[in-house]
LORO-254270 format. One record per residue: residue number from 1; z, y, x of N, C-alpha, C in turn; residue in three letters. Coordinates in pm, 1 decimal. Each point is the difference from the previous one (the first is absolute). Layout:
N
+-----+----------+----------+----------+----------+----------+----------+----------+----------+----------+------+
: pos :     n.up :  n.north :   n.east :    ca.up : ca.north :  ca.east :     c.up :  c.north :   c.east : code :
+-----+----------+----------+----------+----------+----------+----------+----------+----------+----------+------+
: NUM :        Z :        Y :        X :        Z :        Y :        X :        Z :        Y :        X :  ALA :
...
+-----+----------+----------+----------+----------+----------+----------+----------+----------+----------+------+
# end
This chain:
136
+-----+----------+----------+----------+----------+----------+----------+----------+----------+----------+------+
: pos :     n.up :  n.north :   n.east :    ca.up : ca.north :  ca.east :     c.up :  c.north :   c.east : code :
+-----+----------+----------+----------+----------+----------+----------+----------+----------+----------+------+
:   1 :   8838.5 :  11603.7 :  -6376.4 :     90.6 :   -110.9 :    -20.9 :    -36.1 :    -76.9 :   -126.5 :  UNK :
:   2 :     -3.7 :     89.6 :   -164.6 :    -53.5 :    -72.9 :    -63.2 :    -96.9 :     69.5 :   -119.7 :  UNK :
:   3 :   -105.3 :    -42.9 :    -14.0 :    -80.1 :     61.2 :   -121.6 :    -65.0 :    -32.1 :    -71.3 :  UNK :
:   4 :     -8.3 :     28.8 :   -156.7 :    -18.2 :    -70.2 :   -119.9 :    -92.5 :    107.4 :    -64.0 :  UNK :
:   5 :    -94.6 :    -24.0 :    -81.5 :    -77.8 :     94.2 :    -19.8 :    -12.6 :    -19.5 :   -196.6 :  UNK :
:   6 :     26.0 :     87.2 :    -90.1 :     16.8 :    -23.5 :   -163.7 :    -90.6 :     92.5 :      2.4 :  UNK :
:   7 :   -141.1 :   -106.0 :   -140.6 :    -38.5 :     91.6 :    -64.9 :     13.0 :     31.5 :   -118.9 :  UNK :
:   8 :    -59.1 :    137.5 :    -83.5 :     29.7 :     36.5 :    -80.0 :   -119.2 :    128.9 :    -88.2 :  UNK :
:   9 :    -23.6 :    -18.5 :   -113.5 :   -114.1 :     79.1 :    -35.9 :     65.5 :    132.2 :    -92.2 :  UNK :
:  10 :    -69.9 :    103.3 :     40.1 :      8.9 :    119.6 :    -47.8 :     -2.3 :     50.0 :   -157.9 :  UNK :
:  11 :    149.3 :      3.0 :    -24.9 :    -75.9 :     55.1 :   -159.7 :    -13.7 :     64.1 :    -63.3 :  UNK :
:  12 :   -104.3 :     49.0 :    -99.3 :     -6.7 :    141.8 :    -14.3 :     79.5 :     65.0 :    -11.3 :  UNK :
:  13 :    128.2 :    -34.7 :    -87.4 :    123.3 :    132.5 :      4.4 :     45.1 :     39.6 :    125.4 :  UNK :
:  14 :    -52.1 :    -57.1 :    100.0 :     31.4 :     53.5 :    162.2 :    -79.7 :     76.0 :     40.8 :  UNK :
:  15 :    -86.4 :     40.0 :    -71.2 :    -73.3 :     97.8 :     83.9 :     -9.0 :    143.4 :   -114.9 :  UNK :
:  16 :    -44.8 :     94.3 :    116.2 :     34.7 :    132.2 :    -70.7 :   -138.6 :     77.2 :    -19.6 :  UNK :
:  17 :      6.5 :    119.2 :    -44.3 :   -131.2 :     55.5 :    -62.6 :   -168.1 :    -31.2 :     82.2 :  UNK :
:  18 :     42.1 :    -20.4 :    125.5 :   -109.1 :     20.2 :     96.4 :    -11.5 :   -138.5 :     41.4 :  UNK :
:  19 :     44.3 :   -113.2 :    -80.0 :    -44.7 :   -139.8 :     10.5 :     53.4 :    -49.3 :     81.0 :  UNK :
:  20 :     79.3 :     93.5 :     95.7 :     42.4 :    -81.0 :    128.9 :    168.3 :    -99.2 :    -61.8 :  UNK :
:  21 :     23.8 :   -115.8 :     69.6 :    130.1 :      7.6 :     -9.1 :     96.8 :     55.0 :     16.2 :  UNK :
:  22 :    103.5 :     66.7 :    -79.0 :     81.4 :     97.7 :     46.8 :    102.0 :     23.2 :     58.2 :  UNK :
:  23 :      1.7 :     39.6 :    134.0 :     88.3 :     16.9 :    145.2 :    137.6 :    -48.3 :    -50.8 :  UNK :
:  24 :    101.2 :     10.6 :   -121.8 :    111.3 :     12.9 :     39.4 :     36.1 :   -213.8 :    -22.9 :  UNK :
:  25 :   -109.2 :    -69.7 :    -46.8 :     13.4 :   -125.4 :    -33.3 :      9.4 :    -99.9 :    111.9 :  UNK :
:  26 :    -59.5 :     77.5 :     80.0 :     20.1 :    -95.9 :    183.7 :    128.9 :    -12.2 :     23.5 :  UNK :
:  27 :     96.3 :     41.5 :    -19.4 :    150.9 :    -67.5 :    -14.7 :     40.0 :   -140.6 :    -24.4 :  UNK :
:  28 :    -88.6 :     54.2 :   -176.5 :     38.9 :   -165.3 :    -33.8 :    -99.1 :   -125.6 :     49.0 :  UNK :
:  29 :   -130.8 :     57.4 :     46.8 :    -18.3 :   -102.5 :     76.4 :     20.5 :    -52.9 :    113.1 :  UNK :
:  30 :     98.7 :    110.7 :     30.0 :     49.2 :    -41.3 :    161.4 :    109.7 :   -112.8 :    -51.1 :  UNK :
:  31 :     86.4 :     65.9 :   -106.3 :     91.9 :   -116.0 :    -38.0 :    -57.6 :   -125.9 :     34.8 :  UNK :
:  32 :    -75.1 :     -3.4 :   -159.8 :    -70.3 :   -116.9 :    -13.0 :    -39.2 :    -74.5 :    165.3 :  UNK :
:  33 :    -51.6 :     38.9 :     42.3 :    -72.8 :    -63.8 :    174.5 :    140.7 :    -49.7 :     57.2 :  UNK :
:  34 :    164.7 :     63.8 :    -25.8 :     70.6 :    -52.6 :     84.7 :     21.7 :    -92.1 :    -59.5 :  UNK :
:  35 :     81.3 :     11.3 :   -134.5 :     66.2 :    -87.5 :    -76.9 :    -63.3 :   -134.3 :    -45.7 :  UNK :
:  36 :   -175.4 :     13.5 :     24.8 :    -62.7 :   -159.8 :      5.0 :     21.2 :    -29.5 :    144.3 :  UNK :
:  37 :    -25.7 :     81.2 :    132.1 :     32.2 :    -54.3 :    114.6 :    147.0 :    -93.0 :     27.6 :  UNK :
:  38 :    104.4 :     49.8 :    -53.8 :    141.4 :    -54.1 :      1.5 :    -29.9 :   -109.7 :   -121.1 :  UNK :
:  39 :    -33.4 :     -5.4 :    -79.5 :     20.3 :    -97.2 :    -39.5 :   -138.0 :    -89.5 :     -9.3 :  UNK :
:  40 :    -94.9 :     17.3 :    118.9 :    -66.2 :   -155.9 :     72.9 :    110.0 :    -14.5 :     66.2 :  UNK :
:  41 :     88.4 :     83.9 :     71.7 :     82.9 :    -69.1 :     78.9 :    108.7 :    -89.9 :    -32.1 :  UNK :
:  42 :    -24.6 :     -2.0 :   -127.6 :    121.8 :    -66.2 :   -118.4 :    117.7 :     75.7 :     34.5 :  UNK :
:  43 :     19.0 :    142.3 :     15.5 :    117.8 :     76.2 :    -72.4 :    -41.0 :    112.8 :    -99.6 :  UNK :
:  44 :     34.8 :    -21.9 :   -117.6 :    -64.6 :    101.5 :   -109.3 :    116.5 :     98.3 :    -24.3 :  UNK :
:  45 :    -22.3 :     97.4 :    -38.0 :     88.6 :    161.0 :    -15.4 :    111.7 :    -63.7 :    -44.5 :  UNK :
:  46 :    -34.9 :    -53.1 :   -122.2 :    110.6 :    -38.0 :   -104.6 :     77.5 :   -124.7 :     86.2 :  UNK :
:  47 :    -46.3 :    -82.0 :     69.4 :    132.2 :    -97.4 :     68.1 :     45.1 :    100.6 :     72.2 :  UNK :
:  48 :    -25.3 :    121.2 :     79.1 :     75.2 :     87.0 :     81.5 :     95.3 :     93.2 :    -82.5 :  UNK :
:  49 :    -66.5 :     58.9 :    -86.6 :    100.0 :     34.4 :    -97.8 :    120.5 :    -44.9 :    -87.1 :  UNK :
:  50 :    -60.7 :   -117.6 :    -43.7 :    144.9 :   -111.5 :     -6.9 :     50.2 :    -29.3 :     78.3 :  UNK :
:  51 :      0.3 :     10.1 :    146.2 :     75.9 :    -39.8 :     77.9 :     70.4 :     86.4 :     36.7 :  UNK :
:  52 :    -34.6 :    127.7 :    -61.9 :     84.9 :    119.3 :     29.2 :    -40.3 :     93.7 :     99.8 :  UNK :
:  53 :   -129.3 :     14.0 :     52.0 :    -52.2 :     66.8 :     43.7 :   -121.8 :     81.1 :    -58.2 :  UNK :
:  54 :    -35.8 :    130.0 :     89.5 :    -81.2 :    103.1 :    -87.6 :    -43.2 :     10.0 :    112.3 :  UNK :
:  55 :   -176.4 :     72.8 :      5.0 :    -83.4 :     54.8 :     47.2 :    -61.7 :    104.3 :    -36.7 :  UNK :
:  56 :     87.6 :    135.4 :     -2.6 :    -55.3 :    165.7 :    -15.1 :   -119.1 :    -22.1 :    152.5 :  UNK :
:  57 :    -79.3 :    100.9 :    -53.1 :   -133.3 :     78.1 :     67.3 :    102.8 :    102.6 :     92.0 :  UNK :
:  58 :      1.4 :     10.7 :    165.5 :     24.8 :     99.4 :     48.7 :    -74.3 :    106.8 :     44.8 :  UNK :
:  59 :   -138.5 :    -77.5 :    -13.1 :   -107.2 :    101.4 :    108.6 :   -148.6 :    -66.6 :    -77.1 :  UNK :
:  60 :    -67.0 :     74.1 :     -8.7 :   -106.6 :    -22.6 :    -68.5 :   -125.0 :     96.5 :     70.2 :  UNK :
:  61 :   -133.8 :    -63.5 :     37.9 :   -109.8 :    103.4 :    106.9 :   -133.6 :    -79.6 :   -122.2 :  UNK :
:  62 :    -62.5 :     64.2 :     -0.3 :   -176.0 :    -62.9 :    -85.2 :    -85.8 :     81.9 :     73.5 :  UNK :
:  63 :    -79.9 :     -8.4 :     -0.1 :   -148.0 :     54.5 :    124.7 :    -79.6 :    -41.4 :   -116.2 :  UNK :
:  64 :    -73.0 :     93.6 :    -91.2 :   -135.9 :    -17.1 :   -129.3 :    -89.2 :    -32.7 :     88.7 :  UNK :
:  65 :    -73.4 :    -35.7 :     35.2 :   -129.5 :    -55.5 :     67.7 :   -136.4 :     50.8 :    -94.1 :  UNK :
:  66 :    -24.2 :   -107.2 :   -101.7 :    -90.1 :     43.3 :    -90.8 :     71.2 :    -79.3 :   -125.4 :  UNK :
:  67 :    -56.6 :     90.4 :   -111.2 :     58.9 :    -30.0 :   -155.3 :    -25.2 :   -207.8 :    -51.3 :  UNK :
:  68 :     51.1 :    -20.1 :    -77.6 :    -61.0 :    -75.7 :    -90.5 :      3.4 :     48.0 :   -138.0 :  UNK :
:  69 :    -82.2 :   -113.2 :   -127.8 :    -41.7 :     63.5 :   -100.6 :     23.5 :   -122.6 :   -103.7 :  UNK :
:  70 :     32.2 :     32.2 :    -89.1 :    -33.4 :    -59.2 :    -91.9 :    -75.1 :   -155.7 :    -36.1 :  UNK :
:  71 :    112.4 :   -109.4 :      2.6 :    -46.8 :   -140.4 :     39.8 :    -64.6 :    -60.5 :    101.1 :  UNK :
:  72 :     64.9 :     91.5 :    108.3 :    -34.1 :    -65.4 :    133.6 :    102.8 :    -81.8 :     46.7 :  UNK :
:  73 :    -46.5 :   -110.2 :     55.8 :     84.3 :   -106.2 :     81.6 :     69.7 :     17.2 :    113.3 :  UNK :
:  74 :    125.6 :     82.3 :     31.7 :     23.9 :     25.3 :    111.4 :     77.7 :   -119.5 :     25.3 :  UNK :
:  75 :     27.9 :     -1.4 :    197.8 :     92.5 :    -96.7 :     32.2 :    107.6 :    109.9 :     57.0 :  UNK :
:  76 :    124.1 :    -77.8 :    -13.7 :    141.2 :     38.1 :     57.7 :     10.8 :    -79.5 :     96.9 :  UNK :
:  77 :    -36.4 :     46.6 :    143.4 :     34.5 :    -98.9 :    136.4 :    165.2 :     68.6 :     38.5 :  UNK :
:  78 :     88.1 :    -70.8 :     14.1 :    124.5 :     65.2 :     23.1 :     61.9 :    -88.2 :    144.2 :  UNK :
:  79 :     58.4 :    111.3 :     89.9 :     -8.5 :    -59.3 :    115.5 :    218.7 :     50.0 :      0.3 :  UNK :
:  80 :     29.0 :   -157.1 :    117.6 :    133.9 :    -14.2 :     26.9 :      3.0 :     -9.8 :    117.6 :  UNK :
:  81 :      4.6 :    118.0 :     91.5 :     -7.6 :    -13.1 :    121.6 :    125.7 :    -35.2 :    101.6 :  UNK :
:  82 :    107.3 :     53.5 :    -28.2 :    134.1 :     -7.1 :     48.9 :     79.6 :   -119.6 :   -113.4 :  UNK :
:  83 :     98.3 :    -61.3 :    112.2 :    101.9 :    -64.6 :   -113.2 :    105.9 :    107.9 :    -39.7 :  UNK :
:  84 :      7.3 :    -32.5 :   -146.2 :    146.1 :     95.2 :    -52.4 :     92.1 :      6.7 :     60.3 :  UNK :
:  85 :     35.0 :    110.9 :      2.8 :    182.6 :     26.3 :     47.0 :     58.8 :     28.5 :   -169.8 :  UNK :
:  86 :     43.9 :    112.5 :     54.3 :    101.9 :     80.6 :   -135.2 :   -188.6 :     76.3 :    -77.2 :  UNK :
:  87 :    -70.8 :     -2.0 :     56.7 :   -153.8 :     67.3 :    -34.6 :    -82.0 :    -91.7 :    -18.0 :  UNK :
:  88 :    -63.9 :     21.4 :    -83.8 :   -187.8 :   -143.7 :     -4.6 :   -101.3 :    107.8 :    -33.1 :  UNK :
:  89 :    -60.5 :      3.3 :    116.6 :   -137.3 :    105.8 :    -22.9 :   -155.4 :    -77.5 :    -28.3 :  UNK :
:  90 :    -82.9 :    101.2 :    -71.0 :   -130.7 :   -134.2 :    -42.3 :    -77.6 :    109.2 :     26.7 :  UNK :
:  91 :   -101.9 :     -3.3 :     30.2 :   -134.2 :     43.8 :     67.4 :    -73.0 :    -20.2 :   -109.6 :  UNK :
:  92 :    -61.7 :     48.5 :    -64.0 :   -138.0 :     19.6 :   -122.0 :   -120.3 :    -16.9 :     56.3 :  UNK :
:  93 :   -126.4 :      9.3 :    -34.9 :   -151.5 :    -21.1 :    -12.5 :    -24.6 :    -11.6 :   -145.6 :  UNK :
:  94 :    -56.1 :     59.1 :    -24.7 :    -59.1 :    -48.1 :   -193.1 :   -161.4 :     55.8 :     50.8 :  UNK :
:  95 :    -68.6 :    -96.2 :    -29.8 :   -143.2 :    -10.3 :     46.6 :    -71.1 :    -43.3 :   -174.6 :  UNK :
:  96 :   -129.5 :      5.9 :    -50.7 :    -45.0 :     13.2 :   -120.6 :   -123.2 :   -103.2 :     11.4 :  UNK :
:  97 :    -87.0 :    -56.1 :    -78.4 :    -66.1 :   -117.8 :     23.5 :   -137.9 :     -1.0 :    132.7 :  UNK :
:  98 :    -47.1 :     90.1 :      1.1 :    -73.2 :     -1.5 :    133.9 :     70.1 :     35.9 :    130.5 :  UNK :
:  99 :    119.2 :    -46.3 :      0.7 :    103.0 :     -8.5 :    111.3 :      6.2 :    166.5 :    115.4 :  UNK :
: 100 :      2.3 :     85.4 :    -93.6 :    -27.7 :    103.2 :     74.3 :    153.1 :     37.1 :    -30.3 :  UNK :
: 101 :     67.3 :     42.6 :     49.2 :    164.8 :     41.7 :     59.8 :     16.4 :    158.0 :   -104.5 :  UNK :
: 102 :     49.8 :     -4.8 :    -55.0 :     45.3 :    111.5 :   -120.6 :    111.9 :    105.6 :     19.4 :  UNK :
: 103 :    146.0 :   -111.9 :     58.5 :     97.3 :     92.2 :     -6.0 :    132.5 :    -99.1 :    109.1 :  UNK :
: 104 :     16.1 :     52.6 :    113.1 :    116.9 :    -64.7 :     60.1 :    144.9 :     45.2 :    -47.7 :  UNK :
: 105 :    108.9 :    -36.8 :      1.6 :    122.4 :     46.8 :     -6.9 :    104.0 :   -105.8 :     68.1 :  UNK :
: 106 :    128.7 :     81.9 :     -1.7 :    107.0 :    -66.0 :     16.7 :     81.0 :     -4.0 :    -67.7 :  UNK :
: 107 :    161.0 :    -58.2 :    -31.9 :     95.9 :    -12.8 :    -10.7 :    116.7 :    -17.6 :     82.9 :  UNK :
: 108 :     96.8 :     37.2 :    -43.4 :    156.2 :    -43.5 :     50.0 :     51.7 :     -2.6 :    -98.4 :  UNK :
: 109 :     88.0 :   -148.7 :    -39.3 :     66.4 :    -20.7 :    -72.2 :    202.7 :    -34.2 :     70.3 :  UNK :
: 110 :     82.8 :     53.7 :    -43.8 :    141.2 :    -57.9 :     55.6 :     82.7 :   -113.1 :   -116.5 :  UNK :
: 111 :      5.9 :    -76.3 :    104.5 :    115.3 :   -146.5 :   -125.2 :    125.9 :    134.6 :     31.1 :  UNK :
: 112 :     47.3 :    -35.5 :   -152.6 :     91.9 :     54.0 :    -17.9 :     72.7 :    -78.2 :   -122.9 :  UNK :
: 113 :    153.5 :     -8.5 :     19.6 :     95.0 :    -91.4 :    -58.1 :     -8.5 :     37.0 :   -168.6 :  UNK :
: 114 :     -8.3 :    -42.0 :    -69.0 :     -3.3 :     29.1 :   -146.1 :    142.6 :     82.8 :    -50.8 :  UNK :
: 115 :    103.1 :    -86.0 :     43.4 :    101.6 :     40.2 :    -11.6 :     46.3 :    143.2 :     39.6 :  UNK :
: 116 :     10.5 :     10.2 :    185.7 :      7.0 :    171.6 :    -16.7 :    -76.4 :     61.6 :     20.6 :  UNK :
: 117 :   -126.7 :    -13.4 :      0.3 :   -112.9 :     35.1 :     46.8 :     11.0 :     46.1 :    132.8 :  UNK :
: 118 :     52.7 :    -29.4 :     79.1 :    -62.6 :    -18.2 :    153.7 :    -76.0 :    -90.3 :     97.1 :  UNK :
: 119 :    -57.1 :     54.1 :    109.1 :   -100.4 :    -84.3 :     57.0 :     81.2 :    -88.0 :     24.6 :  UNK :
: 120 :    -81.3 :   -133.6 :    -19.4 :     15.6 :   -109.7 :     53.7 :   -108.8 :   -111.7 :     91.0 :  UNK :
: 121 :     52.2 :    -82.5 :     72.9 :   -112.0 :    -37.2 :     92.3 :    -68.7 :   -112.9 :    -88.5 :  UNK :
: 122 :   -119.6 :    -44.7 :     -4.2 :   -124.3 :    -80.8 :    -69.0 :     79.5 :   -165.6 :      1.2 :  UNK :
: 123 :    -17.6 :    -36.3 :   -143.1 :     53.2 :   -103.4 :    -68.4 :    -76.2 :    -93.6 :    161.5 :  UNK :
: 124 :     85.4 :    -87.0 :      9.3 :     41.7 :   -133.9 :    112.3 :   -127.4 :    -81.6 :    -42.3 :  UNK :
: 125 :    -58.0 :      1.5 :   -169.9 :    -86.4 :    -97.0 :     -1.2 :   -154.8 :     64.1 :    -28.5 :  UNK :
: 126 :     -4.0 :    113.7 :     31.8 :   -101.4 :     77.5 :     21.0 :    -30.0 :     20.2 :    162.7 :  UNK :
: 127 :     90.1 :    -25.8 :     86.0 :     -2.4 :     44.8 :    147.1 :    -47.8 :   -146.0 :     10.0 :  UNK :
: 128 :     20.0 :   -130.7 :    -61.0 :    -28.8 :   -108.7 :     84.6 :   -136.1 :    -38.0 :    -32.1 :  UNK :
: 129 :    -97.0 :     70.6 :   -102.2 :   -140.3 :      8.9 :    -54.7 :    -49.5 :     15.5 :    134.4 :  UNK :
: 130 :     53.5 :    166.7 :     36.8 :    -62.0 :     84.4 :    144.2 :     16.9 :   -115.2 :     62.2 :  UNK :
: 131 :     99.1 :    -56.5 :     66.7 :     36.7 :    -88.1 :     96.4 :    -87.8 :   -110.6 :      7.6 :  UNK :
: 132 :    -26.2 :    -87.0 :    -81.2 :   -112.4 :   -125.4 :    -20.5 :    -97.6 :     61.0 :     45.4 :  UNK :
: 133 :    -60.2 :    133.2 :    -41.7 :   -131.8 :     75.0 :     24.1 :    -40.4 :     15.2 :    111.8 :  UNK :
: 134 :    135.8 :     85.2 :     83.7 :    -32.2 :     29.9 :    139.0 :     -2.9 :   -155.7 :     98.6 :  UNK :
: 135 :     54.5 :    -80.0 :    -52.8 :    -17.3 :   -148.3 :     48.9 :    -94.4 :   -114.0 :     -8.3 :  UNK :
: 136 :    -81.4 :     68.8 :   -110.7 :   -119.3 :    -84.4 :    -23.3 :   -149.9 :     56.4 :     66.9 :  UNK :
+-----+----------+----------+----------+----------+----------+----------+----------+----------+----------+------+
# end
């Protein structure tokens, strides 16, 4: 449905004794891959959060493929396959400069109301992004 791809270079404090980058930092670049994807879509965390909505991690999968190292150029391809409900799931790829495929993952994230923290269904002006999309 929709996909945006962020890059980003490796830096040394990310990597651990054996040069590789170190496993537990693919999180935040998963962040990173959504939170630039949503906001090409022009909705950024923080207008969702001011608007009173939150996005906790429910489910989280990574597949290591092969390492990266130390000032390598990886890309964050982040994929939006389904439109949101009360859930927005993103599909990973992080591939490194000779385009060889490194590490897939997923996410599940739930809107949930700031106020009592329960699920809530995906802000009206985030569903009409999807909507233009699937129409164009």
């Amino acid at each position: 449905m929709y996909c945006f791809t962020h890059k980003l270079r490796i830096r040394y404090g990310e990597t651990d004794q054996m040069g590789y980058c170190y496993y537990g930092n693919y999180a935040q670049f998963l962040e990173i891959g959504r939170v630039e994807t949503l906001r090409e879509l022009g909705v950024s965390y923080k207008s969702l959060e001011e608007s009173g909505i939150m996005l906790p991690v429910a489910e989280l999968n990574i597949k290591y493929i092969k390492p990266s190292y130390y000032d390598d150029l990886i890309s964050i391809k982040t994929t939006i396959t389904k439109t949101p409900s009360v859930k927005i799931e993103f599909d990973y790829e992080i591939y490194n400069e000779k385009n060889e495929l490194l590490t897939t993952a997923y996410t599940k994230l739930v809107f949930v109301n700031k106020t009592n923290m329960k699920p809530t269904f995906c802000p009206e002006n985030l569903l009409e992004k999807f909507t233009k999309l699937k129409n164009s």
